[in-house]
C-alpha positions as a printed Julia matrix, in Angstrom:
98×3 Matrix{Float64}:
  6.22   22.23  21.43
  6.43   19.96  18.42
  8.37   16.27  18.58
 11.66   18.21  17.38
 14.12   18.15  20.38
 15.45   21.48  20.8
 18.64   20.27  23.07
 19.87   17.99  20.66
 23.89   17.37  20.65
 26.31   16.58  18.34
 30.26   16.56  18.78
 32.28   20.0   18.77
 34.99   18.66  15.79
 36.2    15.83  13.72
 37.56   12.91  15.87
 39.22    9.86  14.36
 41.12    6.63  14.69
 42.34    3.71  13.02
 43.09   -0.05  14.41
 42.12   -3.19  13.45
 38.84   -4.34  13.25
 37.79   -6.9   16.35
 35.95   -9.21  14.09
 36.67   -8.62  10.27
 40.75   -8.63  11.65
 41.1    -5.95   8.98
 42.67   -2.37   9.03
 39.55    0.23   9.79
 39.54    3.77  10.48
 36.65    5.84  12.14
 35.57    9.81  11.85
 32.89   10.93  14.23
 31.5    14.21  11.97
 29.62   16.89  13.88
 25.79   16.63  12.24
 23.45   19.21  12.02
 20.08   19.04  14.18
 17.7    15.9   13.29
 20.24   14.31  11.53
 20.68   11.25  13.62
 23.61    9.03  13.61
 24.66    7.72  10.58
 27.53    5.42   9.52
 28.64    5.99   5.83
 30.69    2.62   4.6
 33.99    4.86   2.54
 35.04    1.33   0.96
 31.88    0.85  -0.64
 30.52    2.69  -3.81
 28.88    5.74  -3.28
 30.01    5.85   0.95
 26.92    3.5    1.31
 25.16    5.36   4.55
 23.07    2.86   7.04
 21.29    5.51   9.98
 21.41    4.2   13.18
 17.9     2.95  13.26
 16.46   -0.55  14.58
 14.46   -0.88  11.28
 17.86   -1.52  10.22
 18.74   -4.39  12.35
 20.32   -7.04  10.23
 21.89   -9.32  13.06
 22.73   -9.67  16.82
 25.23  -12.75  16.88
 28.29  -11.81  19.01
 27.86   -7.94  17.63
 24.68   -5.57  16.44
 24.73   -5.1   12.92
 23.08   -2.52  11.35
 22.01   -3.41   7.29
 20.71   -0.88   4.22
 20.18   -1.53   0.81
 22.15    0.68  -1.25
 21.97    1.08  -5.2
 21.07   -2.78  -5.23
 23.38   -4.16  -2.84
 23.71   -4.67   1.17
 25.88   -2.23   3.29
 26.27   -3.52   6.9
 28.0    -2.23   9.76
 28.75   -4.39  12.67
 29.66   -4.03  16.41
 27.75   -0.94  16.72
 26.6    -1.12  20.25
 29.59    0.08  22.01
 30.01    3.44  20.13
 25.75    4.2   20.36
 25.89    3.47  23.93
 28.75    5.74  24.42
 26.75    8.32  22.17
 23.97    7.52  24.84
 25.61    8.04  27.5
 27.18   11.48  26.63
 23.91   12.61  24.88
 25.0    12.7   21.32
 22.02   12.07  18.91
 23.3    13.57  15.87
């Protein structure tokens, strides 16, 4: 067998919420999107140009002070997404890689 994971998992349906964010103090809301196999996790930035995408990867660790935040460049500028840990453990812990 090759290096593709054949039990890969990925939610069932669309889940979402909306509070305010614990360090920005601004409205956010989230959608977890079912993925399709070796997609990985990816968070797509909807309030940037373009929904800016930054894969859950550590070549795209930007900073660990107080939160992990995850950095791409996108069309010439920065997209970062911060406090990341808490959701990608939970995805660890359930077995969600996609």
């Amino acid at each position: 067998m090759g290096a593709r994971n054949l039990r890969q998992r990925t939610v069932r349906e669309k889940v979402s919420c909306s509070g305010i964010g614990l360090h920005c103090g601004k409205q956010i809301s989230l959608e977890i999107l079912p993925a399709p196999v070796d997609h990985g996790i990816t968070f797509v930035r909807s309030d940037m140009g373009n929904h800016a995408e930054v894969r859950a990867d550590s070549r795209h660790l930007a900073d660990t002070t107080l939160a992990t935040t995850l950095g791409a460049g996108v069309n010439g500028s920065r997209a970062t997404i911060a406090t990341v840990e808490h959701l990608l453990a939970a995805f660890f812990g359930l077995g969600i890689d996609n």
